[in-house]
C-alpha positions in Angstrom: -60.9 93.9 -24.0 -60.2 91.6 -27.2 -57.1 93.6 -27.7 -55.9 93.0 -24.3 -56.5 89.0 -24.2 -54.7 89.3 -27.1 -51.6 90.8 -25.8 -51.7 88.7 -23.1 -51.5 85.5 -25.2 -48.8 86.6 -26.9 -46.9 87.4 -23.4 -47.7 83.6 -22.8 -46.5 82.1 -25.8 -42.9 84.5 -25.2 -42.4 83.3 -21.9 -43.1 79.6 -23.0 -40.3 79.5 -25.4 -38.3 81.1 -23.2 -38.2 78.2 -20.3 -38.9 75.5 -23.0 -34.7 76.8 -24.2 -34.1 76.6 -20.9 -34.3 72.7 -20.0 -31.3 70.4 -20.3 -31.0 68.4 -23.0 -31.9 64.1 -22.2 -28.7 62.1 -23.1 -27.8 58.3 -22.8 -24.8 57.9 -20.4 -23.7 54.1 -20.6 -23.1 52.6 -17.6 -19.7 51.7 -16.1 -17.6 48.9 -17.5 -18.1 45.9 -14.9 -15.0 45.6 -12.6 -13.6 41.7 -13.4 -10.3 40.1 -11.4 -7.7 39.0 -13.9 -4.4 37.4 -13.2 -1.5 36.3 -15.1 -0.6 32.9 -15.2 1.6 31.5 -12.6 5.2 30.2 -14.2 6.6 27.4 -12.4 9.0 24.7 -13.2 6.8 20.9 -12.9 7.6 17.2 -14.1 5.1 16.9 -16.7 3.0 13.9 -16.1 0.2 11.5 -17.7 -2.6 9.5 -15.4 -2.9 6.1 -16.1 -5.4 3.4 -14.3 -3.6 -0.3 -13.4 -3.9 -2.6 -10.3 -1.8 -4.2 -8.1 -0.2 -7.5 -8.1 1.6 -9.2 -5.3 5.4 -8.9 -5.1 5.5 -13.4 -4.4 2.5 -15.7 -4.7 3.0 -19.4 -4.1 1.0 -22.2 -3.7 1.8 -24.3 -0.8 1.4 -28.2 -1.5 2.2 -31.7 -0.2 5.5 -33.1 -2.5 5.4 -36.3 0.1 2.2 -38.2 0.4 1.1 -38.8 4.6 -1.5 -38.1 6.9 -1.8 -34.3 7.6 -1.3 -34.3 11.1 -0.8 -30.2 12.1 -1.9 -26.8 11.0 0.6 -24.2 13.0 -1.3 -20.8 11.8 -4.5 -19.2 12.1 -5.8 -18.6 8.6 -4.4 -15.1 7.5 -2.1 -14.4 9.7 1.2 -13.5 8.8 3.7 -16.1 8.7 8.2 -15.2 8.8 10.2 -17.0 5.9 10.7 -20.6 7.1 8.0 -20.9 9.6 6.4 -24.8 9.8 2.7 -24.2 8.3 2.0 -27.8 7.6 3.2 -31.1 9.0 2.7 -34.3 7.4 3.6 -37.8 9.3 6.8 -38.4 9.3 7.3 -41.9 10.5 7.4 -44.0 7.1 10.3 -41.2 6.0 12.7 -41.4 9.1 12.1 -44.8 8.7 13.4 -44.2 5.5 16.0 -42.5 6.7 17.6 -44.8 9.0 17.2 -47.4 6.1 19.4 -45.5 4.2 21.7 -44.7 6.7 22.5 -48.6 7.8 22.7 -49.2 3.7 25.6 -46.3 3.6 27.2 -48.0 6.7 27.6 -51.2 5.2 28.5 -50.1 1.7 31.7 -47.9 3.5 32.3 -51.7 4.9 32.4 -53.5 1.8 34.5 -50.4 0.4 36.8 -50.4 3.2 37.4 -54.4 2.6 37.5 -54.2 -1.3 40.5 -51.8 -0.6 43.0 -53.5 1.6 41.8 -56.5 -0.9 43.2 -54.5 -3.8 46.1 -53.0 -1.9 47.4 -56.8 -0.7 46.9 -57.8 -4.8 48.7 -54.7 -5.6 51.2 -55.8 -3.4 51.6 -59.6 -4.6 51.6 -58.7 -8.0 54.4 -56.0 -7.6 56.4 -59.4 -5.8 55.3 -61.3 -8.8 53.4 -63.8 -6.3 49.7 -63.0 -7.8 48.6 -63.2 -10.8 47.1 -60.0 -13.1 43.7 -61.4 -13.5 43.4 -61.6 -9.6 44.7 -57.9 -9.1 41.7 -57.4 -11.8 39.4 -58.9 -10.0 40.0 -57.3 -6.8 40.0 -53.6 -8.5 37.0 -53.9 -10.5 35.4 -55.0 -6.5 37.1 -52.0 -5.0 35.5 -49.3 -8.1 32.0 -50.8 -7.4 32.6 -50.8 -3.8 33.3 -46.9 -4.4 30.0 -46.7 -6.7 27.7 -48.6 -4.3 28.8 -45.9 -1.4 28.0 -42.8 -3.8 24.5 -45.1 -4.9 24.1 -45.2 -0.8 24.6 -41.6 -0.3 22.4 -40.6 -2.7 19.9 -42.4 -1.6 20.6 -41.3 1.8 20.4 -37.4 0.8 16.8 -38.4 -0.8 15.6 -39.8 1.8 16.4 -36.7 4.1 15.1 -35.0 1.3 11.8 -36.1 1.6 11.6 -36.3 5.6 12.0 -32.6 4.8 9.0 -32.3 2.4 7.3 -33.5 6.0 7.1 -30.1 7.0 5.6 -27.2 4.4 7.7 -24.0 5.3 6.7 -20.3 4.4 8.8 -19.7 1.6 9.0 -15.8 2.2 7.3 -13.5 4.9 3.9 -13.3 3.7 0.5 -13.6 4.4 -1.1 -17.4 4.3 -4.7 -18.0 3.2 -7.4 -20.2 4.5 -6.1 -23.9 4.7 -7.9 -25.9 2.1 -7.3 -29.9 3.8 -7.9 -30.8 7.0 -6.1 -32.6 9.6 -6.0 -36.5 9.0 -6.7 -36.1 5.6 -4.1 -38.0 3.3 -2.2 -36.0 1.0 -0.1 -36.3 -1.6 -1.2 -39.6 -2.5 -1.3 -39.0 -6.3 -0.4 -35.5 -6.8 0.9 -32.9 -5.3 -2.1 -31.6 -3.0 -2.4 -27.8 -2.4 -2.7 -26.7 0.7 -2.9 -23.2 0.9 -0.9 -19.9 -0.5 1.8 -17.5 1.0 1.2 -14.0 -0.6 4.0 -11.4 -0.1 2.3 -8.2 -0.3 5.4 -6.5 1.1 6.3 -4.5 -1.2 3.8 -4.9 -3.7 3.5 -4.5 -7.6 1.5 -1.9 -9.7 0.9 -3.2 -13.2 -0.7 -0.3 -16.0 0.0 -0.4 -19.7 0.7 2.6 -21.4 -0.1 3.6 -25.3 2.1 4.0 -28.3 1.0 7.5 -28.6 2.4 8.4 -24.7 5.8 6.0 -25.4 6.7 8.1 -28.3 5.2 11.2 -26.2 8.4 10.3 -23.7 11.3 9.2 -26.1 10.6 12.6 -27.2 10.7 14.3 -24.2 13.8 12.8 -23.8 15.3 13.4 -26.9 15.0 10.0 -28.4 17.8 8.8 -25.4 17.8 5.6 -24.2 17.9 4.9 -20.5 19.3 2.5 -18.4 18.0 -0.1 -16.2 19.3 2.0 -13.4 17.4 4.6 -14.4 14.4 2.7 -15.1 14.5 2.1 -11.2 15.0 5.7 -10.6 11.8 6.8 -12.2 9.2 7.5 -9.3 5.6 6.5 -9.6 2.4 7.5 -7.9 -0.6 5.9 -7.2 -3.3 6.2 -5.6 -6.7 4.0 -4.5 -10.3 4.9 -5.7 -11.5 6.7 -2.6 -8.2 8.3 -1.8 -7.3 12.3 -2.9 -4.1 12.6 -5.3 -1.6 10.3 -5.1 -0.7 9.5 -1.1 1.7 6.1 -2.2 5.0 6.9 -3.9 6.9 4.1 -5.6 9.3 3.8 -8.7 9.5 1.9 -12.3 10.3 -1.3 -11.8 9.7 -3.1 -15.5 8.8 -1.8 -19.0 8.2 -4.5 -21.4 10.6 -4.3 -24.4 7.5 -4.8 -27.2 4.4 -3.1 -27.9 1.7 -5.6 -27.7 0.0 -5.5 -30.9 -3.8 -6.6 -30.3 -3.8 -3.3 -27.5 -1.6 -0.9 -28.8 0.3 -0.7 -25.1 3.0 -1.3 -23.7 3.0 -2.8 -20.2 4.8 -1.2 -17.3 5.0 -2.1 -13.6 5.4 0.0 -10.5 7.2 -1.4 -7.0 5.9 0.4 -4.4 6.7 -0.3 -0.4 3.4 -1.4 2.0 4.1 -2.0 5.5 0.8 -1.6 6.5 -1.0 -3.9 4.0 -2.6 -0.7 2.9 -2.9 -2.2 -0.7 -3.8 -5.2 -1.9 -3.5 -7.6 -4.9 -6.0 -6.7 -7.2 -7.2 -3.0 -6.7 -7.8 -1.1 -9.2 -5.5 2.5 -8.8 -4.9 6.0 -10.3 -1.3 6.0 -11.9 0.9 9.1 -12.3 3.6 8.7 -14.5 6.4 11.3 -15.3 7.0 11.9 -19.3 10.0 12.9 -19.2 13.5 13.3 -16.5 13.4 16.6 -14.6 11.7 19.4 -14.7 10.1 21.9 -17.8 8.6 25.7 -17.4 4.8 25.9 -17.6 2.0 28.2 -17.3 -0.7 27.2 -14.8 -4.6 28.5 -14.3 -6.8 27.5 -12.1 -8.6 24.8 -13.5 -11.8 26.2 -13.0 -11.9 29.0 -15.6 -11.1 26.7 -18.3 -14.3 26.1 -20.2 -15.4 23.9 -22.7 -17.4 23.7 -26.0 -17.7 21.8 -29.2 -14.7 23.3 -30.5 -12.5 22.9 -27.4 -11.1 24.1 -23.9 -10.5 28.1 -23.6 -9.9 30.6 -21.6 -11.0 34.6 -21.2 -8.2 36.6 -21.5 -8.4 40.3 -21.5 -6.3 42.7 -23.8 -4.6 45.6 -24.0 -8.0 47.7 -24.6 -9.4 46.0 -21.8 -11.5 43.7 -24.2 -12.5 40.4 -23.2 -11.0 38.0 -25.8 -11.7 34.0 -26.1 -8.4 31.9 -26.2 -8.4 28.5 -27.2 -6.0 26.1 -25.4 -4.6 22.6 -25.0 -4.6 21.5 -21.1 -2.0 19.4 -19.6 -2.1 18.0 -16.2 -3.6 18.3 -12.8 -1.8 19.9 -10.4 -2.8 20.0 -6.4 -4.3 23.1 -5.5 -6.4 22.6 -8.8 -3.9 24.1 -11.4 -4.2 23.2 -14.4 -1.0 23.5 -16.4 -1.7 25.3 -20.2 0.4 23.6 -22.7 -0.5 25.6 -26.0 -2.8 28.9 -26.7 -1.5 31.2 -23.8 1.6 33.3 -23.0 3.1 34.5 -19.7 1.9 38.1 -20.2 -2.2 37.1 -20.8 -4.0 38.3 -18.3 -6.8 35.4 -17.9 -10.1 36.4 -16.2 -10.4 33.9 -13.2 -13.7 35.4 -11.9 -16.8 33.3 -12.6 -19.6 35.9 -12.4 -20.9 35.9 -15.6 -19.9 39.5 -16.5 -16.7 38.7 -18.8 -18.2 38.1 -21.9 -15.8 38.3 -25.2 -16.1 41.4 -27.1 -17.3 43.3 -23.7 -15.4 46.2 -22.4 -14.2 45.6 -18.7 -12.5 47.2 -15.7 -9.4 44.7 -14.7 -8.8 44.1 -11.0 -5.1 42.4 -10.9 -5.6 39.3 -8.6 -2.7 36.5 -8.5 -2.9 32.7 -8.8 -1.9 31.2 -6.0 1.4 28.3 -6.4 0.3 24.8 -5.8 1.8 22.5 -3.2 5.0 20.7 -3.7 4.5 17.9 -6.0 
């Protein structure tokens, strides 16, 4: 019985080993490499630009006053309304200056007389003393009457032309089409009585100016993106501007250069610039503060654009995740340039045309981390 329970244990411990060789061995299998869309960058041609801030100034401002002193006795606008070069704003009374006017007029009259008299008078002792019947001193006489004769007509005229002058100043006249403000004197109210009196102010803001300064570091940024040439003033005109208001997207108003100062101002470090841009429909005004886009350079450079969202940031600087040949995620540092619509961002330094940048945000490139790339393409932005 002993021998047999024996046996049997042994028969046991046999057919143990046997399945125990028989199971497969356990080994790790990593898991796939995570599937991540890369692209390479879009190459397009762009006009390299910087954004500035400035505000707008109007094209005309001028202060309308009183030159003749009177009675104020119309107001021929509504206040803010626009107003057509030589329109009558303002009309002061102008009895006392055609009064004037007509003084000056009979003075002229009877100065012409006394001309016309003191010249046959000369021309009869012209006459005698050619016969010998006058004497010199008398032809003398009757010159010297005729020359101040001729002065007191010129005296007369003069006189005459001021005093139409100021009839004129009677009546204040937009100087330009513009826009006039609020009237500041009332009708009846004497002015001019000392000084000239404002009245109100004709603002042209048709078109209309965008001032901005720009640094010493961006000036020398463009004289060397055009190779140290000088342009022209025609050229200076040619250069087109952007802008755009706080609460607008991009730049919707398109202007040129109108002005660039020729000295760096030495307390900022700038240089002051200003825009002429057309506004029909009063959209700007003098004084708002706008978004400037200014070209560095004339024409057109190559440049390799990502969408702007990829680029991330740290202490040391923007980069990018680019992957490699061993599909291995790699960290690139770059310098950005400019905004572009569509939200491009154009890559100045750090990146070639054959990187294939990772431009999906799931959290799953990570540098040093083998992935699976899934070409994608970056769509081109709008026209500029």
């Amino acid at each position: 019985m002993r021998r047999r329970a024996y046996i049997g244990f042994i028969a046991f411990s046999l057919l143990a080993t046997v399945l125990a060789g028989c199971k497969p061995e356990n080994r790790f299998v990593p898991p796939p490499a995570p599937e991540i869309s890369v692209a390479l960058p879009l190459q397009q041609k762009v006009t390299p630009f910087i954004e500035l801030t400035g505000n707008t100034a109007p094209f005309n401002i001028v202060d309308l006053v009183a030159r003749v002193s009177g009675f104020l006795v119309a107001i021929n606008y509504q206040d803010g309304s626009a107003a057509k070069k030589g329109d009558v704003l303002f009309e002061i009374d102008p009895s006392t200056y055609q009064a004037q006017v007509k003084q000056a007029e009979a003075e002229l009259a009877s100065a012409k007389a006394q001309l016309e008299n003191a010249q046959a008078e000369f021309n009869r002792q012209e006459t005698l003393l050619r016969q010998n019947v006058s004497a010199q001193n008398t032809f003398d006489i009757a010159r010297a009457k005729r020359d101040s004769a001729a002065a007191n007509v010129e005296n007369q005229e003069a006189n005459l032309t001021i005093a139409r002058i100021n009839l004129g100043y009677t009546k204040v006249a937009a100087p330009f089409d513009s826009v006039t403000t609020r009237h500041l004197i009332s009708i009846g109210e004497v002015v001019g009585s000392s000084t000239n009196t404002k009245l109100a102010t004709s603002v042209q803001l048709d078109p209309i100016y965008v001032t901005f300064n720009v640094s010493e570091q961006d000036i020398l940024n463009i004289r060397a993106n055009l190779k140290d040439r000088r342009i022209t003033l025609e050229e200076i005109n040619k250069v087109p501007l952007e802008i755009g208001l706080m609460t607008e997207e991009g730049f919707p108003h398109k202007g040129h250069l109108n002005y660039v100062a020729p000295e760096v101002d030495p307390n900022t470090g700038t240089v002051l610039m200003r825009g002429l841009f057309a506004n029909p429909t009063r959209a700007l005004l003098p004084g708002f503060f706008v978004r400037v886009r200014l070209p560095l350079g004339l024409g057109e450079k190559d440049a390799l654009l990502v969408p702007d969202p990829v680029i991330s940031e740290d202490q040391a600087g923007k980069y990018l995740l680019v992957v490699n040949k061993d599909d291995t995620v790699e960290q690139r540092r770059v310098t950005t340039g400019m905004l572009l619509p569509g939200s491009l961002r154009v890559i100045d330094k750090g990146l070639n045309a054959d990187d294939r940048v990772v431009i999906s945000t799931n959290g799953r490139a990570i540098p040093g981390r083998k992935v699976a790339p899934k070409p994608a393409t970056i769509a081109a932005p709008a026209a500029q």
